[in-house]
C-alpha positions in Angstrom: 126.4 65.7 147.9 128.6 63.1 150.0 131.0 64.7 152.4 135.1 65.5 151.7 136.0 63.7 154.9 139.1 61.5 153.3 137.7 57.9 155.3 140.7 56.4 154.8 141.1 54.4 158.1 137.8 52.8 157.3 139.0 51.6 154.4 141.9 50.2 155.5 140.0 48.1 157.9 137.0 46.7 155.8 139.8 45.7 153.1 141.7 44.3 156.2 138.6 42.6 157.3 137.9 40.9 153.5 141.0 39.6 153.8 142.7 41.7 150.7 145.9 43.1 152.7 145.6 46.9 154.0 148.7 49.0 154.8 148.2 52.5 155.5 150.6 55.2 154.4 150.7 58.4 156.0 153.4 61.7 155.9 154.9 62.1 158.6 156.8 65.4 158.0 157.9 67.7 155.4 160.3 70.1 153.9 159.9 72.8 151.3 157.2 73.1 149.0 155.2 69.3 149.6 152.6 68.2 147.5 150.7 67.1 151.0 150.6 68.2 154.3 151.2 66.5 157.2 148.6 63.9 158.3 148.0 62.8 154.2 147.1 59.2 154.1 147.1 56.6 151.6 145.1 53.3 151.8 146.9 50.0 149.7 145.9 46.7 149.4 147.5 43.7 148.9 146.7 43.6 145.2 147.9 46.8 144.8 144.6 49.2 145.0 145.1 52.5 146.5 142.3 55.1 148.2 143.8 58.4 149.2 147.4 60.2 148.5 150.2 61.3 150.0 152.3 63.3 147.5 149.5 64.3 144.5 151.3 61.2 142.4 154.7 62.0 142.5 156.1 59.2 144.8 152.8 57.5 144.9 153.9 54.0 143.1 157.3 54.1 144.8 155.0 53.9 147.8 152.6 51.1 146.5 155.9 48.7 146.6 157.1 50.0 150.0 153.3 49.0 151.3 153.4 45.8 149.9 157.0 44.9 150.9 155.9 45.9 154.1 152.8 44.1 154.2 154.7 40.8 153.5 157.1 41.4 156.2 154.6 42.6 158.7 156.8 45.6 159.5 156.7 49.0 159.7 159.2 51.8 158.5 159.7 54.8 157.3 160.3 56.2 154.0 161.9 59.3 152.5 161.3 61.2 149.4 162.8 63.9 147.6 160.5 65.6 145.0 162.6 67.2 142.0 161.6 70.9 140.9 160.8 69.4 137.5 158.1 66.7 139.2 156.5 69.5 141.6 156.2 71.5 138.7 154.2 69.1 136.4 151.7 68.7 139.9 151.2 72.7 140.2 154.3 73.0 142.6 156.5 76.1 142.3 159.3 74.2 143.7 160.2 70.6 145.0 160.2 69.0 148.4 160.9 66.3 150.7 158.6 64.2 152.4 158.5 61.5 155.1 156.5 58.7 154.9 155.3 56.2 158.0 154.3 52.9 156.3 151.8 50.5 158.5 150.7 47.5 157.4 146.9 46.5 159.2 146.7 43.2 162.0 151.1 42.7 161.8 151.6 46.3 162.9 148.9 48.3 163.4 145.9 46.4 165.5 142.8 45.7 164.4 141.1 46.7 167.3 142.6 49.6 167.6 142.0 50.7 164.0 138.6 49.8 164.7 138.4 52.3 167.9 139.5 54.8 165.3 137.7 54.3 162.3 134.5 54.5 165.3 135.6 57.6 166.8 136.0 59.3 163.4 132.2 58.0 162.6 130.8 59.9 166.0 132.6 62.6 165.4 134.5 62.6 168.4 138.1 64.1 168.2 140.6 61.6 168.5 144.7 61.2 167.9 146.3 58.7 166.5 149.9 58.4 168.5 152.8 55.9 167.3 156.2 55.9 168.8 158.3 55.1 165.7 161.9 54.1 168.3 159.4 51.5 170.0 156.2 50.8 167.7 153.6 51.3 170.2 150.5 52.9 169.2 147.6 53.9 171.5 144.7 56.5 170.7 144.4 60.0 173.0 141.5 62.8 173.3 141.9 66.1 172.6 142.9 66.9 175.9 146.2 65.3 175.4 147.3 67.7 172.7 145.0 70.9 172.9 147.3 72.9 170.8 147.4 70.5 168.1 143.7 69.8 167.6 143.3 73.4 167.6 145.0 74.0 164.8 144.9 70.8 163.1 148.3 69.8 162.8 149.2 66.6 163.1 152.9 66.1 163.4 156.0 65.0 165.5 156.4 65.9 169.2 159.8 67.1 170.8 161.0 63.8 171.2 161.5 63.2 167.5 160.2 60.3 167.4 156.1 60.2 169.1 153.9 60.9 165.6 150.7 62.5 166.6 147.8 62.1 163.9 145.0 64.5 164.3 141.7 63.3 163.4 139.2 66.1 163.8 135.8 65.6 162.7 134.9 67.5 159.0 134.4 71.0 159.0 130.9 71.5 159.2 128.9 75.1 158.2 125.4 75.5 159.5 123.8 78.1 157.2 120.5 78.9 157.9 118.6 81.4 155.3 118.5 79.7 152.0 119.5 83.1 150.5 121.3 85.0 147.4 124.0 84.9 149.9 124.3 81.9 150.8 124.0 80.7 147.1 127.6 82.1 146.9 128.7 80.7 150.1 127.8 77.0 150.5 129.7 76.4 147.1 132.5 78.7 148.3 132.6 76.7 152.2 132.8 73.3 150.5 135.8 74.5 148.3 137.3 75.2 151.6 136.6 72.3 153.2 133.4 72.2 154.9 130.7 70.1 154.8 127.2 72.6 154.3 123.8 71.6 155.0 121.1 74.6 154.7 118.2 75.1 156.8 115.2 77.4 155.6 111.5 76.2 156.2 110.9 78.3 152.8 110.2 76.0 150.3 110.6 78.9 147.8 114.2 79.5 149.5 115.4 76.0 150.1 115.2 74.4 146.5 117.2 72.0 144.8 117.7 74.2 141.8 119.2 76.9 144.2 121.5 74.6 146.0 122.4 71.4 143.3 123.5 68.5 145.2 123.4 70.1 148.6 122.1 69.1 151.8 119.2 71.1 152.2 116.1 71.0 155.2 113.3 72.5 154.8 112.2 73.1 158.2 112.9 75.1 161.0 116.5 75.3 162.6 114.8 73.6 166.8 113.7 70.5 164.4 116.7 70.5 162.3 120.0 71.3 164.6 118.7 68.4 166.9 119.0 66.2 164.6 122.4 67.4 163.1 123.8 68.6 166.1 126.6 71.3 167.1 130.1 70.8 167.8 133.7 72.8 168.3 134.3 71.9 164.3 130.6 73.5 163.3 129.9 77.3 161.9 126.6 78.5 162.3 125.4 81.6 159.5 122.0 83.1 159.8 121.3 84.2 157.0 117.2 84.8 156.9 117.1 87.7 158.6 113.8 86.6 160.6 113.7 86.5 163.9 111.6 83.4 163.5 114.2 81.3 161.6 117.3 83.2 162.7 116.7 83.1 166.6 116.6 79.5 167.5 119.2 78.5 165.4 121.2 81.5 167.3 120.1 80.6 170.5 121.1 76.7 170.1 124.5 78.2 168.8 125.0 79.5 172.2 124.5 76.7 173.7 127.1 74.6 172.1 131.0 74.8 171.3 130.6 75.7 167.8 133.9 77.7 166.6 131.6 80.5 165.2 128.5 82.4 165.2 127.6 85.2 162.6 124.3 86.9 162.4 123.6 89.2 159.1 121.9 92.5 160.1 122.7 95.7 160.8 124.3 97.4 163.9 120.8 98.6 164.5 119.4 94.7 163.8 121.9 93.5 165.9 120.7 95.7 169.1 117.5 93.9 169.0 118.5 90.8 168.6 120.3 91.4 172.0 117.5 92.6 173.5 115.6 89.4 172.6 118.4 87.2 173.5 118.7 88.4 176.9 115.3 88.8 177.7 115.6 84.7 177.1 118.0 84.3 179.6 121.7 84.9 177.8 124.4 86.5 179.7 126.5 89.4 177.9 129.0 87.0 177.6 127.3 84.8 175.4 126.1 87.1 173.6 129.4 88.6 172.9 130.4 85.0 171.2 127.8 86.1 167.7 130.1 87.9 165.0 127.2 90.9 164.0 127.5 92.4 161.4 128.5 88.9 159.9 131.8 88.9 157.7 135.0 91.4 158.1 134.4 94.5 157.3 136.1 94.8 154.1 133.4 97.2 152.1 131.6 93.9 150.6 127.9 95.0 148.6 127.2 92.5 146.6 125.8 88.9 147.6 128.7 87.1 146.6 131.4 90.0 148.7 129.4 89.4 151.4 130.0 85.6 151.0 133.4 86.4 150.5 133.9 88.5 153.5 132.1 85.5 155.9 134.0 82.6 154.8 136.9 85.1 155.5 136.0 85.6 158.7 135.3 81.8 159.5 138.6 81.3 158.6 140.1 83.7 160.9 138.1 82.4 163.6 139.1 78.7 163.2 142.7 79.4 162.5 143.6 82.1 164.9 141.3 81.1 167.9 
């Protein structure tokens, strides 16, 4: 099953690059109840296609004209749009809002080159911000470092100035769950509702079956071969699920070793104590150790498989959210 990573920048460029027109749409800020957040793009061409959305259809076609206006003047600017109670309501809304709207058309404003750096950065995962100063029209790219706070919690959004844009483009949520389980048969379809991108690892080949996991990214293997290969960063969960020291412990152990956000371990309190006795008779400090989440999931009285799921994805959450 193909990623939910929104690759809207790379469209923009290869329809820039096939000559077709590309100006990219994206809000900029909002106010009461707005179909998108902050950061939403839209892709248009110069024939009017579209890839992406930044109201759920409301002001989408007034949009598709700004883009195009824009792209034949080879401007920039920046749009505002009121959304009626009456339109949020037909798109699920409770109530209306008012959104902003930075319009950039590809090569007249926006450089290809530096598109290009972005669209390559976002492909390598590497964490990278899109900046534009909307009083002068400079744009430039920046790390992480530049705006800690903001890649930490994923907001993308105006700085004190009023007028510096900062788009965050952190890699896709990634969950690592190794254990091809009952649990995590009610997790991996739960984590990609929330936005995360699962691929399972269990060298079972009773466990990790396509009939268990439809359309998923499943390895049948053990985690040293596979984590390589898929690697580990600050946007990546790791779940052991297995609950055999054989499959659970190197994927823990390579866990440790990285930047991933999180690290649970099912087992008991009792479970747990061993695995700490294993882990730092391999050479891990206390304070590594104190990184894994054991028992896995917030305690919330969760039995059943799909509680348990429940009560990890919860816990996920809280750990990417609240730091």
């Amino acid at each position: 099953m193909a990623g939910r990573f929104d690759d809207i920048p790379a469209t923009a460029l290869a329809w820039h690059r096939a000559g077709k027109g590309a100006v990219l749409a994206t809000v900029v800020q909002t106010w009461g109840s707005a179909p998108r957040p902050v950061g939403s793009q839209l892709v248009v061409s110069g024939a009017a296609e579209i890839e992406g959305s930044v109201s759920g259809g409301c002001v989408e076609g007034a949009v598709v004209v700004e883009a195009q206006e824009a792209l034949a003047a080879g401007e920039s600017r920046v749009l505002t749009y009121g959304v009626s109670d009456d339109t949020a309501f037909a798109v699920g809304l409770a109530c209306g809002g008012t959104i902003r709207v930075l319009v950039e058309p590809v090569g007249a404003a926006i450089p290809e080159a530096l598109l290009a750096e972005l669209v390559e950065k976002r492909a390598a995962r590497v964490p990278v911000a899109y900046v534009v100063d909307t009083a002068t029209w400079q744009r430039r790219l920046a790390d992480s470092t530049a705006f800690p706070e903001r890649f930490r919690a994923d907001r993308s959004g105006f700085e004190a100035d009023g007028h510096t844009f900062v788009a965050v483009h952190n890699p896709p949520l990634r969950m690592i769950v190794v254990g091809a389980v009952h649990i995590a048969q009610a997790l991996v379809p739960m984590a990609r509702m929330a936005g995360y991108d699962p691929v399972i690892i269990d060298p079972r080949g009773a466990f990790a079956a396509e009939h268990r996991f439809p359309g998923e990214d499943i390895r049948e293997d053990y985690p040293d071969e596979v984590i390589p290969q898929v690697g580990l960063d600050a946007r990546t969960a790791v779940v052991t699920l297995s609950h055999d020291p054989k499959i659970d412990d190197p994927a823990i152990e390579a866990a440790l070793g990285s930047e991933v956000f999180y690290l649970g371990c099912l087992g008991s309190t009792r479970t747990h104590g061993k695995r700490v006795d294993r882990l730092r008779a391999r050479g891990f400090s206390d304070d590594q150790i104190a990184r894994i989440h054991a028992p896995v999931g917030l305690d919330i009285g969760a039995r059943s498989p799909s509680e348990i799921a429940v009560s990890v994805l919860a816990e996920v959450t809280q750990r990417l959210r609240q730091g």
